[in-house]
C-alpha positions in Angstrom: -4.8 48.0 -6.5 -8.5 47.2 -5.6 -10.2 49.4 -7.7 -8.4 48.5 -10.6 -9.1 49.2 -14.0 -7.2 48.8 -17.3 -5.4 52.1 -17.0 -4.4 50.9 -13.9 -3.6 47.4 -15.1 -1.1 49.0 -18.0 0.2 51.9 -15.8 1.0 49.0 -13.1 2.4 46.8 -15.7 4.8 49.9 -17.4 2.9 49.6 -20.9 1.0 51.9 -22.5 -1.0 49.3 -24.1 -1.9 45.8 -23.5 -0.9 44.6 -27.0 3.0 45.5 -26.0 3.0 43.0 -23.7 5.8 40.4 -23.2 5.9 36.7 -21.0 7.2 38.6 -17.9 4.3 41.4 -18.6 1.6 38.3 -18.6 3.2 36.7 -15.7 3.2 40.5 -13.9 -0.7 40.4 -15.1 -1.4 37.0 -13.3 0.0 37.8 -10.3 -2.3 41.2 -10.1 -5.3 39.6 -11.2 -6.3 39.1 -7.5 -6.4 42.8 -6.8 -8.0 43.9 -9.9 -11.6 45.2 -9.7 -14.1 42.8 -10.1 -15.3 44.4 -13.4 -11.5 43.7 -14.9 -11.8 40.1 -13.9 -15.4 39.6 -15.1 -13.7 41.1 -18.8 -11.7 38.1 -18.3 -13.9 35.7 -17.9 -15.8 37.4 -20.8 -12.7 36.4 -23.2 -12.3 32.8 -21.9 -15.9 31.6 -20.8 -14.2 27.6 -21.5 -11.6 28.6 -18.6 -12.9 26.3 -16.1 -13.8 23.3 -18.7 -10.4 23.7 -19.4 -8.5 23.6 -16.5 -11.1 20.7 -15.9 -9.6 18.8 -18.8 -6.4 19.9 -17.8 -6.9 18.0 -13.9 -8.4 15.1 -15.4 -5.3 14.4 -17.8 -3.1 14.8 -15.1 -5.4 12.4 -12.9 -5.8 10.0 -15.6 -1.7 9.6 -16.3 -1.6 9.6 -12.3 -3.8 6.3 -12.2 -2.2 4.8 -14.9 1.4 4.7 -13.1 0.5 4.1 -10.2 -1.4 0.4 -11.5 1.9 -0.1 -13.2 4.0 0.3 -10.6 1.3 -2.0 -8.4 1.5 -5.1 -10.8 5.4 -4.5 -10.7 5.3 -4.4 -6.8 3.4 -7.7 -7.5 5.1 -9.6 -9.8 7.9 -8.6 -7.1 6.7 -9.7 -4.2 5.1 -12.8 -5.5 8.9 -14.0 -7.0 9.9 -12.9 -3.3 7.6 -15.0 -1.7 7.8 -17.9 -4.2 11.5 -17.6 -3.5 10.7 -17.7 1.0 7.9 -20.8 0.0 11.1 -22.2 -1.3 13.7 -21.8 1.3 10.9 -22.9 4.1 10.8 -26.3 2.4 14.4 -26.5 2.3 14.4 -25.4 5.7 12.4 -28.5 6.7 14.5 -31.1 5.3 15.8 -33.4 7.6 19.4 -34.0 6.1 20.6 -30.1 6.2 24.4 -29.6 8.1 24.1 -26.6 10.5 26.2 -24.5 8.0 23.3 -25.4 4.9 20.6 -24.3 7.4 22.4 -21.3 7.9 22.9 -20.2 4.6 19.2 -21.0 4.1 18.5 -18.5 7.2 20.9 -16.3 5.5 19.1 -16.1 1.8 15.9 -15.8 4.1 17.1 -12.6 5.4 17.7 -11.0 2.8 14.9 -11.9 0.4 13.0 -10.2 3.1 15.0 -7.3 3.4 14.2 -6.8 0.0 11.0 -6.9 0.4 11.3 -3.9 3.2 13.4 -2.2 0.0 10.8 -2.5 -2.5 8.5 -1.3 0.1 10.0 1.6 1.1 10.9 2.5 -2.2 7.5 2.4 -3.5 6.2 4.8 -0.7 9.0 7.2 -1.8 7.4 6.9 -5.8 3.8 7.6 -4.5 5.4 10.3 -2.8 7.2 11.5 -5.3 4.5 10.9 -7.8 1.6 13.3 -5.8 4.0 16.1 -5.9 4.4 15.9 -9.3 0.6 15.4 -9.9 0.1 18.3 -8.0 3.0 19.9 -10.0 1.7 19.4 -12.8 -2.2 20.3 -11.8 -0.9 23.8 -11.3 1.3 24.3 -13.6 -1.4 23.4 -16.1 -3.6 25.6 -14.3 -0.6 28.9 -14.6 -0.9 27.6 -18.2 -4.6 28.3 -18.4 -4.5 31.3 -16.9 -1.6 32.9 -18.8 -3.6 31.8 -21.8 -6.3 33.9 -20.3 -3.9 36.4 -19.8 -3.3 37.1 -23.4 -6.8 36.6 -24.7 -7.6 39.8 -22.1 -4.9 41.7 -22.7 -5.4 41.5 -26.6 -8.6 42.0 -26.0 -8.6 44.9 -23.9 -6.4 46.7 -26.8 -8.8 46.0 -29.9 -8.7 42.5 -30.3 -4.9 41.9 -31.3 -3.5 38.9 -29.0 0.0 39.3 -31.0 2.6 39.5 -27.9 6.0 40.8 -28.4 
């Protein structure tokens, strides 16, 4: 489909004009917009000439949100490990008490422990959110971006037919 035109594009597509086009048919249309000539995909930047501004905006929402949780979930991470390490300060002092029975200085080891296995916890579980929260960045980068384009979609394919975008 290299040589494409909009013949091709509607024969391809199974409709005999672009106006009876459905969601599936505009999905069908994205997905062939690679192969089309290179007149068809100039006619579609002709109908959207904002396409790139918008997906712009779209990127920089997504990027702006982004930022935004991750400094939240920083100054939780530090109110976190400051308690944690207010809460270690504490149990060192104790620690260095003279008058502490093996058993207390045990149980002061012991509260040591896992304060700082906590702190491996909270760690490791916020490297899983920024992991988490790229792929849905990115998620969401392209999904405004299919968005876009399907937008795109229906301003060329009502345009191709006269100017109706109405979609069935």
């Amino acid at each position: 489909m290299g040589d494409a035109n909009d013949s091709t594009v509607k024969r391809k597509l199974g409709i005999p004009s672009l106006r009876n086009r459905s969601k599936e048919k505009v999905a069908k249309l994205k997905a062939k917009l690679p192969e089309m000539a290179t007149e068809v995909q100039l006619k579609l930047v002709e109908q959207f000439p904002a396409f790139k501004d918008l997906g712009k905006a779209n990127i920089d929402a997504v990027k702006e949100a982004h930022k935004a949780t991750l400094a939240a979930n920083e100054n939780s991470q530090n109110h976190f490990y400051k308690a944690a390490q207010d809460q270690r300060d504490a149990l060192q002092a104790d620690l260095g008490r003279d008058d502490l029975s093996e058993a207390q200085r045990e149980s002061l080891h012991d509260h040591f422990e896992r304060n700082v296995g906590r702190v491996y916890e909270k760690d490791s579980e916020s490297k899983l959110f920024h992991g988490v929260a790229m792929k849905l960045v990115a998620a969401t980068g392209v999904t405004g971006l299919m968005l876009s384009l399907a937008f795109v979609g229906g301003k060329l394919a009502g345009a191709s037919d006269g100017g109706s975008e109405e979609s069935q």
